[in-house]
C-alpha positions in Angstrom: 52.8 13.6 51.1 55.9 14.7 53.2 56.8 15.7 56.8 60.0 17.1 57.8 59.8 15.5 61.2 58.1 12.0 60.1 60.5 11.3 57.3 58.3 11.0 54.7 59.2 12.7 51.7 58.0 11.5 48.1 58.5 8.0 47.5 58.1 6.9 51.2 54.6 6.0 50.7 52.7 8.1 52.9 53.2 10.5 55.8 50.2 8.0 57.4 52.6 5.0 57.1 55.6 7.5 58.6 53.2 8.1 61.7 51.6 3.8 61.8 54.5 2.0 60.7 54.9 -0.1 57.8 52.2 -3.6 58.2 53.3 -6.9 59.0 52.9 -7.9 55.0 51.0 -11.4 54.9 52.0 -14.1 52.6 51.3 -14.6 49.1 49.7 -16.7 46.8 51.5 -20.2 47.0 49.8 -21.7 43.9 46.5 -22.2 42.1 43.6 -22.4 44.7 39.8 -21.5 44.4 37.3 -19.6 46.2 33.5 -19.0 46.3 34.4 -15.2 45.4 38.0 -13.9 44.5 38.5 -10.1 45.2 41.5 -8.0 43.3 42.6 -5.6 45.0 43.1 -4.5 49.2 42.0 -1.3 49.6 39.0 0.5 50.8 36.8 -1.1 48.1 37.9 -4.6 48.2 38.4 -4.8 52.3 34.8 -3.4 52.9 33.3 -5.7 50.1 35.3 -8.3 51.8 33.7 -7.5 55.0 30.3 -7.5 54.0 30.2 -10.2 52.1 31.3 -12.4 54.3 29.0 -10.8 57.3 26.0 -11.2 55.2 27.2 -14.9 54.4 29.6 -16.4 56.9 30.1 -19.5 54.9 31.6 -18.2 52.0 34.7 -18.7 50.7 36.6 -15.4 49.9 40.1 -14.7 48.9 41.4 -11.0 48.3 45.0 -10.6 46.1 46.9 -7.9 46.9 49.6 -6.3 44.7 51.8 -5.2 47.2 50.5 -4.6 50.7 46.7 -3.7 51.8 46.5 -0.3 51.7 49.6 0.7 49.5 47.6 2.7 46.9 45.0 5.0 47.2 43.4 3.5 50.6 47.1 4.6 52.5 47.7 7.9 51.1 44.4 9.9 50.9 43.4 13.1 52.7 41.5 11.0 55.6 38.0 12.2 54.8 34.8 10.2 55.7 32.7 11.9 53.0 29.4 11.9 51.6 30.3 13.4 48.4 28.9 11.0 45.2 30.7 12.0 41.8 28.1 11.6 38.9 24.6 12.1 41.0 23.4 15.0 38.0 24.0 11.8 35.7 22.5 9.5 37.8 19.2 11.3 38.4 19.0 12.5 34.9 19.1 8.7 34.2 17.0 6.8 37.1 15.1 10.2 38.1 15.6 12.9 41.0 13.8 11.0 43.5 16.6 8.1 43.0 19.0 10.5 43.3 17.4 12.0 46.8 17.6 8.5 48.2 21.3 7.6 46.7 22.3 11.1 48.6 20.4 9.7 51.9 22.2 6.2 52.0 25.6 8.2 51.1 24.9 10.0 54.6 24.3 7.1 56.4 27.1 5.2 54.7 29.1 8.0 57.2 28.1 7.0 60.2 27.7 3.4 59.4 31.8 3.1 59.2 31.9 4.7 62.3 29.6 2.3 63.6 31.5 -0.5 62.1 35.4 1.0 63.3 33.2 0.6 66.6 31.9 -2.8 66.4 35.3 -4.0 65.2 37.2 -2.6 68.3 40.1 -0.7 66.5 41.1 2.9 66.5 41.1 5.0 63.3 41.4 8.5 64.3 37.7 9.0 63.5 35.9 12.5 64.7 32.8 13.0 63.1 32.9 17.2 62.9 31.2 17.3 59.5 33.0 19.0 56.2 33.8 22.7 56.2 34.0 24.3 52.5 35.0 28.1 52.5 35.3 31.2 49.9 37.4 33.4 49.7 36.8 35.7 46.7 33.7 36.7 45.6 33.7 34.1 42.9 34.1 31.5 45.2 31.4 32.9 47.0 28.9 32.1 44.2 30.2 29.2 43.3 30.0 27.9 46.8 26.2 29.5 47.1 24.8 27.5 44.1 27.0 24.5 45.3 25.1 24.8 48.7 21.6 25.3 46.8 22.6 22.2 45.0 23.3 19.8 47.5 19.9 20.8 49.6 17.9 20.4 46.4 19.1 16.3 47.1 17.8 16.1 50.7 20.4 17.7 52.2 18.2 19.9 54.8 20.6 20.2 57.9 23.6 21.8 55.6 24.3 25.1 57.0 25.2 28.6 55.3 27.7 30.8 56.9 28.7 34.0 56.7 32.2 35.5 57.0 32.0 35.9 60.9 30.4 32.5 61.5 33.1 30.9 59.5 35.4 32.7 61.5 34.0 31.5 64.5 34.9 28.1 63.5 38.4 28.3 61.6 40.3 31.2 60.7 41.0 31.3 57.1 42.2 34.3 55.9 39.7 36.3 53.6 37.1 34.1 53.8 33.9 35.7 53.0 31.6 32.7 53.5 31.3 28.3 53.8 29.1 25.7 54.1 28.7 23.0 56.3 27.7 19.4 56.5 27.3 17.0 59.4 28.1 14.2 57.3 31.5 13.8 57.1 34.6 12.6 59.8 38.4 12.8 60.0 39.8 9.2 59.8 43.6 8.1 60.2 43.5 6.6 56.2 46.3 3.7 57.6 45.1 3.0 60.4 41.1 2.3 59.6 42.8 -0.1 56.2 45.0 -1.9 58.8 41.7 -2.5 61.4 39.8 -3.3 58.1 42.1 -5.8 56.9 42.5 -7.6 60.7 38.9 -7.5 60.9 38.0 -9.2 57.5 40.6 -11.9 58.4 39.2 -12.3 61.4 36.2 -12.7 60.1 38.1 -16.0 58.5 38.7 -14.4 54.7 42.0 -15.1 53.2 44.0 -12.6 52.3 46.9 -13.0 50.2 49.8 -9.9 49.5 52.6 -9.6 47.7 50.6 -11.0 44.6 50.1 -9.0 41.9 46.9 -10.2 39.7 48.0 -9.3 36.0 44.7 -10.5 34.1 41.2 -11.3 35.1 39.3 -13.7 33.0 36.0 -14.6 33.9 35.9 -17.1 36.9 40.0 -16.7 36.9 42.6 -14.3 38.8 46.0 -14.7 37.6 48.8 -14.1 39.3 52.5 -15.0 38.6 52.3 -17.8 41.0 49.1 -19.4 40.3 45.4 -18.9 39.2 42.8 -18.5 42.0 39.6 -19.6 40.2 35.8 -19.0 41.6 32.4 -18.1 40.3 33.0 -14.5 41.0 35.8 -12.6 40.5 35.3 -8.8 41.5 37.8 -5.9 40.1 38.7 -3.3 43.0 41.9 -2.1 41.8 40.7 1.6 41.3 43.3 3.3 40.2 45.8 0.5 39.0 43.1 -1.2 37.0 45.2 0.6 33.9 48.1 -2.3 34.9 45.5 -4.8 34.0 45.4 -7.3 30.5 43.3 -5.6 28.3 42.6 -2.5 30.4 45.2 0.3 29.7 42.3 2.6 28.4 39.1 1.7 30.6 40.5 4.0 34.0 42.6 6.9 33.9 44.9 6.8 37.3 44.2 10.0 38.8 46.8 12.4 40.9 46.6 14.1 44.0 49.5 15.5 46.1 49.7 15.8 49.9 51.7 17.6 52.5 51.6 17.3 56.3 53.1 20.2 58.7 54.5 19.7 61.9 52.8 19.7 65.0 51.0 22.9 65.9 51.6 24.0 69.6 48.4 25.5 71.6 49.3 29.0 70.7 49.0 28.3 67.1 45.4 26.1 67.5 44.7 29.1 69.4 45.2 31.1 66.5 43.7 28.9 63.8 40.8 27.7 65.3 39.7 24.6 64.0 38.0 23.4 67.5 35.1 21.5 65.9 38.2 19.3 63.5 36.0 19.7 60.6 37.8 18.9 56.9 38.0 21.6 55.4 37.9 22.4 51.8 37.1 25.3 49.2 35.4 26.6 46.4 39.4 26.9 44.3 39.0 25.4 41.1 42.2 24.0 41.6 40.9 22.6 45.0 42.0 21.9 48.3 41.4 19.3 51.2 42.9 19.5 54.8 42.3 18.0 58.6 43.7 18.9 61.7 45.5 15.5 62.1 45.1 13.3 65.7 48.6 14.2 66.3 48.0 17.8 66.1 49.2 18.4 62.6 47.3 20.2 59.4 47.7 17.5 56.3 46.5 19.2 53.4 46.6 18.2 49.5 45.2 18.8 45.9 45.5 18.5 42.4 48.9 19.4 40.7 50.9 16.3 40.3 51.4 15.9 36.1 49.9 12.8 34.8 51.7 9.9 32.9 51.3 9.1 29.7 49.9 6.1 29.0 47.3 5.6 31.8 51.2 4.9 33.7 51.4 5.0 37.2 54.2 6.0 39.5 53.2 4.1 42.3 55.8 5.3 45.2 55.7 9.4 45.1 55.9 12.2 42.1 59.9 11.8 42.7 59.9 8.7 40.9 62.4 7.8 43.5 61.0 4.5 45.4 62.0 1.4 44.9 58.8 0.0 43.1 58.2 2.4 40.3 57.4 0.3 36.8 56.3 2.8 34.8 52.6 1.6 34.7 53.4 -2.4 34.7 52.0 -4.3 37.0 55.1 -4.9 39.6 55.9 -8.1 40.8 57.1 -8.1 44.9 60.9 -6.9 44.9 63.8 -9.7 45.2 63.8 -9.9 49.1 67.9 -9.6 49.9 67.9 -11.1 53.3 69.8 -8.1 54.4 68.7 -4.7 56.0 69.8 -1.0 55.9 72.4 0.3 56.9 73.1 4.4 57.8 76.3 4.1 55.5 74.2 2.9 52.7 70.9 4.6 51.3 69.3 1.8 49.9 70.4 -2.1 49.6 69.5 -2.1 45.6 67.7 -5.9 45.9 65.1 -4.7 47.7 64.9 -0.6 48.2 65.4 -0.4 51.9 66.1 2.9 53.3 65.4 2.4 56.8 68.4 2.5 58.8 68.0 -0.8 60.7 65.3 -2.3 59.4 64.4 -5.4 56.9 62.4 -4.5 53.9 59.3 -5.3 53.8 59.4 -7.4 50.7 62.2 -9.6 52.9 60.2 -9.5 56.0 57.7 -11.0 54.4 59.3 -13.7 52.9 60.8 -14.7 56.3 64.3 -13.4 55.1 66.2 -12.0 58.3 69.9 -10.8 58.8 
Protein backbone atom coordinates (compact mmCIF):
# COMPACT_ATOMS: atom_id res chain seq x y z
CA UNK A 1 0.00 0.00 0.00
CA UNK A 2 1.71 3.41 -1.03
CA UNK A 3 1.21 7.20 -0.86
CA UNK A 4 3.22 9.72 -2.50
CA UNK A 5 2.69 12.20 0.17
CA UNK A 6 2.82 9.72 3.37
CA UNK A 7 5.91 7.97 2.31
CA UNK A 8 4.90 4.72 2.15
CA UNK A 9 5.83 2.85 -0.65
CA UNK A 10 6.28 -1.12 -0.67
CA UNK A 11 8.17 -2.34 2.04
CA UNK A 12 7.19 0.45 4.55
CA UNK A 13 4.62 -1.53 6.04
CA UNK A 14 1.52 0.26 5.53
CA UNK A 15 0.21 3.56 4.42
CA UNK A 16 -1.87 3.19 7.97
CA UNK A 17 1.47 3.10 9.95
CA UNK A 18 2.73 6.17 7.46
CA UNK A 19 -0.44 8.14 8.71
CA UNK A 20 -0.33 6.57 13.00
CA UNK A 21 3.27 6.18 13.40
CA UNK A 22 5.24 3.27 14.05
CA UNK A 23 4.08 1.74 18.06
CA UNK A 24 6.04 1.95 21.03
CA UNK A 25 7.16 -1.99 20.57
CA UNK A 26 6.84 -3.73 24.06
CA UNK A 27 9.42 -6.09 25.34
CA UNK A 28 9.97 -9.60 24.60
CA UNK A 29 9.97 -12.80 26.10
CA UNK A 30 12.83 -12.77 28.79
CA UNK A 31 12.77 -16.60 29.41
CA UNK A 32 10.59 -19.58 30.08
CA UNK A 33 7.32 -18.50 31.96
CA UNK A 34 3.71 -19.96 32.12
CA UNK A 35 0.29 -18.84 31.77
CA UNK A 36 -3.35 -20.12 32.20
CA UNK A 37 -3.74 -19.55 28.28
CA UNK A 38 -0.76 -18.63 25.83
CA UNK A 39 -2.00 -16.86 22.58
CA UNK A 40 0.40 -16.75 19.18
CA UNK A 41 0.00 -14.28 17.40
CA UNK A 42 -1.14 -10.10 17.93
CA UNK A 43 -3.41 -9.25 15.50
CA UNK A 44 -7.14 -8.99 15.15
CA UNK A 45 -7.68 -12.58 16.15
CA UNK A 46 -5.41 -12.99 19.03
CA UNK A 47 -6.07 -9.16 20.56
CA UNK A 48 -9.88 -9.72 20.53
CA UNK A 49 -9.55 -13.37 21.87
CA UNK A 50 -7.30 -11.81 24.35
CA UNK A 51 -9.86 -9.31 25.24
CA UNK A 52 -12.63 -11.54 25.78
CA UNK A 53 -11.16 -13.93 27.45
CA UNK A 54 -9.99 -12.17 30.01
CA UNK A 55 -13.40 -9.96 30.29
CA UNK A 56 -15.37 -13.09 30.66
CA UNK A 57 -12.69 -14.27 33.35
CA UNK A 58 -10.68 -11.56 34.94
CA UNK A 59 -8.49 -13.88 36.80
CA UNK A 60 -6.87 -15.53 34.18
CA UNK A 61 -3.58 -15.60 33.30
CA UNK A 62 -2.93 -14.74 29.60
CA UNK A 63 0.20 -14.09 27.60
CA UNK A 64 0.06 -13.14 23.81
CA UNK A 65 3.66 -13.62 21.68
CA UNK A 66 4.09 -11.47 19.04
CA UNK A 67 6.47 -11.98 16.05
CA UNK A 68 7.36 -8.58 15.47
CA UNK A 69 5.01 -5.84 16.62
CA UNK A 70 1.01 -6.14 17.24
CA UNK A 71 -0.40 -5.39 14.21
CA UNK A 72 2.53 -5.90 11.67
CA UNK A 73 0.76 -8.47 9.44
CA UNK A 74 -2.52 -8.65 8.18
CA UNK A 75 -4.34 -6.66 11.25
CA UNK A 76 -1.97 -3.20 10.00
CA UNK A 77 -2.34 -3.37 6.35
CA UNK A 78 -5.92 -4.30 5.46
CA UNK A 79 -8.58 -2.31 3.51
CA UNK A 80 -10.26 -1.00 6.97
CA UNK A 81 -13.57 -2.77 6.58
CA UNK A 82 -15.81 -3.75 9.51
CA UNK A 83 -17.61 -6.47 7.47
CA UNK A 84 -20.17 -9.03 7.87
CA UNK A 85 -19.00 -11.06 5.14
CA UNK A 86 -18.47 -15.12 6.41
CA UNK A 87 -16.29 -17.17 3.78
CA UNK A 88 -17.70 -20.80 3.69
CA UNK A 89 -21.60 -20.17 4.99
CA UNK A 90 -22.84 -22.56 1.61
CA UNK A 91 -20.49 -25.11 3.41
CA UNK A 92 -21.52 -24.51 6.68
CA UNK A 93 -25.29 -24.76 6.12
CA UNK A 94 -24.94 -27.57 3.81
CA UNK A 95 -23.28 -29.19 6.94
CA UNK A 96 -25.09 -27.96 10.27
CA UNK A 97 -28.44 -26.87 8.12
CA UNK A 98 -29.81 -23.49 6.69
CA UNK A 99 -31.39 -22.43 9.82
CA UNK A 100 -27.65 -22.52 11.49
CA UNK A 101 -26.49 -20.71 8.72
CA UNK A 102 -29.44 -17.84 9.15
CA UNK A 103 -28.35 -17.41 12.79
CA UNK A 104 -24.36 -17.56 12.03
CA UNK A 105 -25.29 -14.58 9.30
CA UNK A 106 -27.31 -12.77 12.31
CA UNK A 107 -24.45 -12.89 14.98
CA UNK A 108 -21.98 -11.89 11.97
CA UNK A 109 -24.21 -8.59 11.84
CA UNK A 110 -24.16 -8.00 15.29
CA UNK A 111 -20.53 -8.85 15.58
CA UNK A 112 -20.45 -5.13 13.55
CA UNK A 113 -21.80 -3.19 15.79
CA UNK A 114 -20.58 -4.97 18.83
CA UNK A 115 -16.80 -3.63 17.87
CA UNK A 116 -18.12 -0.43 17.62
CA UNK A 117 -19.62 -0.75 20.90
CA UNK A 118 -16.49 -2.11 22.30
CA UNK A 119 -13.95 0.85 20.41
CA UNK A 120 -16.59 2.86 22.51
CA UNK A 121 -16.40 1.29 25.82
CA UNK A 122 -12.62 1.23 25.56
CA UNK A 123 -12.35 5.08 25.01
CA UNK A 124 -10.04 5.07 21.80
CA UNK A 125 -10.52 6.45 18.35
CA UNK A 126 -10.40 4.08 15.26
CA UNK A 127 -11.75 6.02 12.48
CA UNK A 128 -15.00 4.03 12.69
CA UNK A 129 -18.27 5.29 10.61
CA UNK A 130 -20.72 2.76 10.34
CA UNK A 131 -22.17 3.74 6.51
CA UNK A 132 -22.80 0.12 5.54
CA UNK A 133 -20.89 -1.67 2.34
CA UNK A 134 -21.62 -0.42 -1.16
CA UNK A 135 -21.10 -3.18 -4.01
CA UNK A 136 -21.58 -1.81 -7.67
CA UNK A 137 -21.79 -3.20 -11.50
CA UNK A 138 -20.69 -2.03 -14.04
CA UNK A 139 -21.30 -4.28 -17.03
CA UNK A 140 -24.12 -6.25 -17.59
CA UNK A 141 -22.40 -9.28 -16.20
CA UNK A 142 -21.66 -7.77 -13.18
CA UNK A 143 -25.15 -6.85 -13.00
CA UNK A 144 -26.23 -10.52 -12.75
CA UNK A 145 -23.71 -11.59 -10.78
CA UNK A 146 -24.37 -8.88 -8.26
CA UNK A 147 -28.45 -9.67 -8.59
CA UNK A 148 -28.06 -13.34 -7.59
CA UNK A 149 -25.36 -12.22 -4.98
CA UNK A 150 -28.06 -9.88 -3.52
CA UNK A 151 -30.78 -12.80 -3.71
CA UNK A 152 -28.28 -14.84 -1.90
CA UNK A 153 -27.40 -12.96 0.97
CA UNK A 154 -31.38 -12.19 1.75
CA UNK A 155 -32.12 -15.88 1.42
CA UNK A 156 -29.74 -15.80 5.00
CA UNK A 157 -31.70 -13.18 6.85
CA UNK A 158 -30.49 -10.40 5.33
CA UNK A 159 -33.99 -8.44 4.95
CA UNK A 160 -32.78 -4.72 5.25
CA UNK A 161 -30.13 -5.10 2.18
CA UNK A 162 -31.13 -2.73 -0.45
CA UNK A 163 -31.22 -3.06 -4.40
CA UNK A 164 -30.31 -0.11 -6.46
CA UNK A 165 -30.59 0.95 -9.59
CA UNK A 166 -28.16 2.96 -11.81
CA UNK A 167 -29.52 6.47 -10.64
CA UNK A 168 -29.82 5.48 -6.98
CA UNK A 169 -26.25 4.36 -7.03
CA UNK A 170 -25.48 7.46 -8.50
CA UNK A 171 -27.06 9.29 -5.92
CA UNK A 172 -24.71 7.89 -3.50
CA UNK A 173 -21.23 7.60 -5.30
CA UNK A 174 -20.34 8.28 -8.75
CA UNK A 175 -18.82 5.41 -10.38
CA UNK A 176 -18.54 5.60 -13.80
CA UNK A 177 -20.92 3.05 -15.76
CA UNK A 178 -22.41 1.69 -13.00
CA UNK A 179 -25.56 0.14 -13.89
CA UNK A 180 -26.61 -1.11 -10.48
CA UNK A 181 -25.35 -2.03 -6.37
CA UNK A 182 -26.39 -3.32 -3.38
CA UNK A 183 -26.23 -2.22 -0.02
CA UNK A 184 -25.83 -3.32 3.48
CA UNK A 185 -26.11 -1.60 6.85
CA UNK A 186 -23.73 -3.82 8.30
CA UNK A 187 -20.56 -2.82 7.70
CA UNK A 188 -18.06 0.45 8.98
CA UNK A 189 -14.87 2.18 7.90
CA UNK A 190 -12.21 1.64 10.57
CA UNK A 191 -8.53 3.14 10.76
CA UNK A 192 -6.98 -0.85 10.60
CA UNK A 193 -3.75 0.72 12.88
CA UNK A 194 -5.35 2.61 14.90
CA UNK A 195 -8.34 0.18 16.30
CA UNK A 196 -5.04 -2.78 16.69
CA UNK A 197 -3.10 -0.16 18.72
CA UNK A 198 -6.47 0.74 21.08
CA UNK A 199 -6.98 -3.21 21.09
CA UNK A 200 -3.68 -3.97 22.17
CA UNK A 201 -3.71 -0.89 25.14
CA UNK A 202 -6.96 -2.10 26.09
CA UNK A 203 -6.13 -5.91 26.52
CA UNK A 204 -3.08 -4.78 28.56
CA UNK A 205 -4.99 -2.77 30.43
CA UNK A 206 -7.15 -5.21 31.11
CA UNK A 207 -3.78 -6.76 32.92
CA UNK A 208 -2.81 -9.44 29.95
CA UNK A 209 0.77 -9.68 29.13
CA UNK A 210 1.89 -9.06 25.97
CA UNK A 211 5.13 -9.95 24.81
CA UNK A 212 6.72 -8.64 21.04
CA UNK A 213 9.60 -9.05 19.30
CA UNK A 214 9.18 -12.88 19.94
CA UNK A 215 8.73 -15.00 17.31
CA UNK A 216 6.99 -18.49 18.39
CA UNK A 217 8.64 -21.12 15.94
CA UNK A 218 6.69 -24.31 17.16
CA UNK A 219 3.61 -25.00 19.19
CA UNK A 220 3.42 -28.21 21.02
CA UNK A 221 0.63 -28.97 22.95
CA UNK A 222 0.70 -27.00 26.38
CA UNK A 223 4.10 -25.32 24.95
CA UNK A 224 4.99 -21.95 22.86
CA UNK A 225 8.49 -21.85 21.81
CA UNK A 226 10.25 -19.14 21.19
CA UNK A 227 14.03 -18.52 20.73
CA UNK A 228 14.32 -17.15 24.23
CA UNK A 229 12.26 -19.42 26.25
CA UNK A 230 9.05 -21.70 26.31
CA UNK A 231 5.91 -20.19 27.75
CA UNK A 232 3.97 -23.31 28.87
CA UNK A 233 -0.03 -23.33 29.86
CA UNK A 234 -2.95 -25.58 29.43
CA UNK A 235 -4.01 -23.81 26.38
CA UNK A 236 -2.14 -22.62 23.75
CA UNK A 237 -4.26 -20.95 20.86
CA UNK A 238 -2.79 -20.54 17.11
CA UNK A 239 -3.80 -16.91 15.73
CA UNK A 240 -1.10 -16.49 13.32
CA UNK A 241 -3.42 -16.37 10.20
CA UNK A 242 -1.47 -15.92 7.51
CA UNK A 243 2.13 -16.70 8.89
CA UNK A 244 0.98 -20.00 10.39
CA UNK A 245 3.02 -21.44 7.06
CA UNK A 246 6.39 -20.18 9.21
CA UNK A 247 5.23 -22.65 11.86
CA UNK A 248 7.08 -26.44 12.71
CA UNK A 249 5.16 -28.71 10.97
CA UNK A 250 2.86 -26.37 9.17
CA UNK A 251 4.24 -25.30 5.76
CA UNK A 252 1.18 -26.88 3.96
CA UNK A 253 -1.86 -26.45 6.49
CA UNK A 254 -2.48 -22.33 5.30
CA UNK A 255 -1.74 -20.80 2.17
CA UNK A 256 -0.53 -16.94 2.94
CA UNK A 257 -2.80 -15.08 0.86
CA UNK A 258 -2.04 -11.59 -1.21
CA UNK A 259 -3.66 -8.50 -1.52
CA UNK A 260 -2.28 -5.11 -2.72
CA UNK A 261 -3.27 -1.64 -1.58
CA UNK A 262 -2.84 1.90 -2.73
CA UNK A 263 -3.90 5.16 -1.09
CA UNK A 264 -4.32 8.60 -3.13
CA UNK A 265 -3.82 11.83 -1.87
CA UNK A 266 -6.12 14.00 -0.23
CA UNK A 267 -9.14 14.87 -2.23
CA UNK A 268 -10.07 18.68 -2.01
CA UNK A 269 -14.02 19.58 -1.70
CA UNK A 270 -14.31 20.01 -5.40
CA UNK A 271 -13.29 16.55 -6.05
CA UNK A 272 -15.74 14.92 -2.99
CA UNK A 273 -18.09 17.14 -4.81
CA UNK A 274 -17.57 15.31 -7.75
CA UNK A 275 -17.31 11.69 -6.41
CA UNK A 276 -19.89 11.58 -4.06
CA UNK A 277 -19.27 9.25 -1.49
CA UNK A 278 -21.34 11.39 1.38
CA UNK A 279 -22.69 8.39 3.18
CA UNK A 280 -18.43 6.85 3.47
CA UNK A 281 -19.73 3.58 2.59
CA UNK A 282 -16.87 0.74 1.42
CA UNK A 283 -17.27 0.18 -1.58
CA UNK A 284 -16.71 -2.81 -3.63
CA UNK A 285 -17.77 -4.66 -7.02
CA UNK A 286 -18.98 -7.48 -8.71
CA UNK A 287 -15.04 -7.74 -10.82
CA UNK A 288 -13.88 -11.07 -10.63
CA UNK A 289 -10.69 -9.71 -10.06
CA UNK A 290 -12.20 -7.58 -7.12
CA UNK A 291 -11.90 -4.42 -5.61
CA UNK A 292 -12.25 -2.75 -2.05
CA UNK A 293 -11.96 1.00 -1.23
CA UNK A 294 -13.05 3.78 1.66
CA UNK A 295 -12.98 7.31 1.68
CA UNK A 296 -10.17 7.45 4.36
CA UNK A 297 -10.71 9.89 7.76
CA UNK A 298 -8.11 12.07 6.24
CA UNK A 299 -10.01 12.58 3.17
CA UNK A 300 -8.22 10.11 0.97
CA UNK A 301 -9.62 6.97 -1.28
CA UNK A 302 -7.41 3.70 -0.16
CA UNK A 303 -8.33 1.09 -2.42
CA UNK A 304 -6.77 -2.55 -3.07
CA UNK A 305 -7.23 -6.14 -4.59
CA UNK A 306 -5.91 -9.19 -5.74
CA UNK A 307 -2.74 -9.16 -8.02
CA UNK A 308 0.32 -9.53 -5.97
CA UNK A 309 2.07 -13.17 -7.38
CA UNK A 310 2.25 -15.73 -4.67
CA UNK A 311 5.43 -17.37 -3.31
CA UNK A 312 6.27 -20.61 -3.68
CA UNK A 313 6.35 -22.55 -0.94
CA UNK A 314 3.54 -21.22 1.30
CA UNK A 315 6.65 -18.18 1.60
CA UNK A 316 5.83 -14.99 2.77
CA UNK A 317 7.29 -11.61 1.99
CA UNK A 318 6.35 -9.99 4.97
CA UNK A 319 7.46 -6.16 4.33
CA UNK A 320 5.79 -5.26 0.68
CA UNK A 321 5.77 -7.01 -3.04
CA UNK A 322 9.25 -5.10 -3.48
CA UNK A 323 10.99 -7.48 -1.37
CA UNK A 324 12.76 -4.39 -0.32
CA UNK A 325 12.29 -4.18 3.71
CA UNK A 326 14.51 -5.03 6.02
CA UNK A 327 12.65 -8.20 7.42
CA UNK A 328 12.06 -10.32 4.41
CA UNK A 329 13.09 -14.28 5.20
CA UNK A 330 11.66 -15.84 2.47
CA UNK A 331 8.90 -17.65 4.51
CA UNK A 332 11.15 -18.34 7.81
CA UNK A 333 9.93 -17.32 10.76
CA UNK A 334 12.19 -13.99 11.50
CA UNK A 335 13.78 -13.41 14.53
CA UNK A 336 13.79 -9.32 15.77
CA UNK A 337 16.66 -7.60 13.72
CA UNK A 338 20.18 -6.97 15.52
CA UNK A 339 19.23 -3.55 17.19
CA UNK A 340 22.54 -1.16 16.10
CA UNK A 341 22.16 1.47 18.65
CA UNK A 342 22.39 3.97 15.96
CA UNK A 343 19.65 5.80 13.80
CA UNK A 344 19.26 7.10 10.24
CA UNK A 345 20.76 9.28 8.78
CA UNK A 346 19.56 11.42 5.26
CA UNK A 347 23.12 10.58 3.82
CA UNK A 348 22.52 7.02 4.40
CA UNK A 349 19.38 4.93 3.23
CA UNK A 350 19.36 2.38 5.60
CA UNK A 351 21.96 1.48 8.71
CA UNK A 352 22.20 -2.41 7.42
CA UNK A 353 21.96 -3.78 11.36
CA UNK A 354 18.74 -2.93 11.63
CA UNK A 355 16.94 -1.50 8.22
CA UNK A 356 16.22 2.02 9.41
CA UNK A 357 15.23 4.42 6.71
CA UNK A 358 13.83 7.07 8.73
CA UNK A 359 15.82 10.08 8.56
CA UNK A 360 16.32 10.69 12.33
CA UNK A 361 14.79 8.16 13.92
CA UNK A 362 15.84 4.76 15.90
CA UNK A 363 14.65 1.56 14.54
CA UNK A 364 12.17 0.11 16.01
CA UNK A 365 13.97 -3.16 16.74
CA UNK A 366 16.63 -0.66 18.77
CA UNK A 367 13.99 1.37 20.33
CA UNK A 368 12.75 -1.43 21.73
CA UNK A 369 15.62 -2.92 23.19
CA UNK A 370 16.43 0.47 24.90
CA UNK A 371 19.27 1.10 22.39
CA UNK A 372 19.62 5.05 21.88
CA UNK A 373 22.29 7.21 19.98
Amino acid sequence: MSSSVSGAVNGGISYWYADDGLPDVREPLAGDASADVVIVGGGYTGLWTAYYLKKAVPFLRITVLEQKFCGYGASGRNGGWLYNGIAGRDRYAKRHGHDAAVRLQRAMNDTVDEVIRAVAEEGFDAGIHKGGVLEVARTPAQWARLKAFHEHEVSYGEKDRVLYGARETAERIRVADAVGSTWTPHGARVHPVRLVKGLAAAVTALGVTIHELTPVTEIRPKHAVTPYGTVRAPYVLRCTEGFTAALKGQRRTWLPMNSSMIATEPLTEEQWEAVGWAGLETLGDMAHAYMYAQRTADGRIALGGRGVPYRFGSRTDNDGPSGRGPTTTGGRNPRPSRPCGKSSSSSSRRWPECGSSTPGRVCWACRATGARR
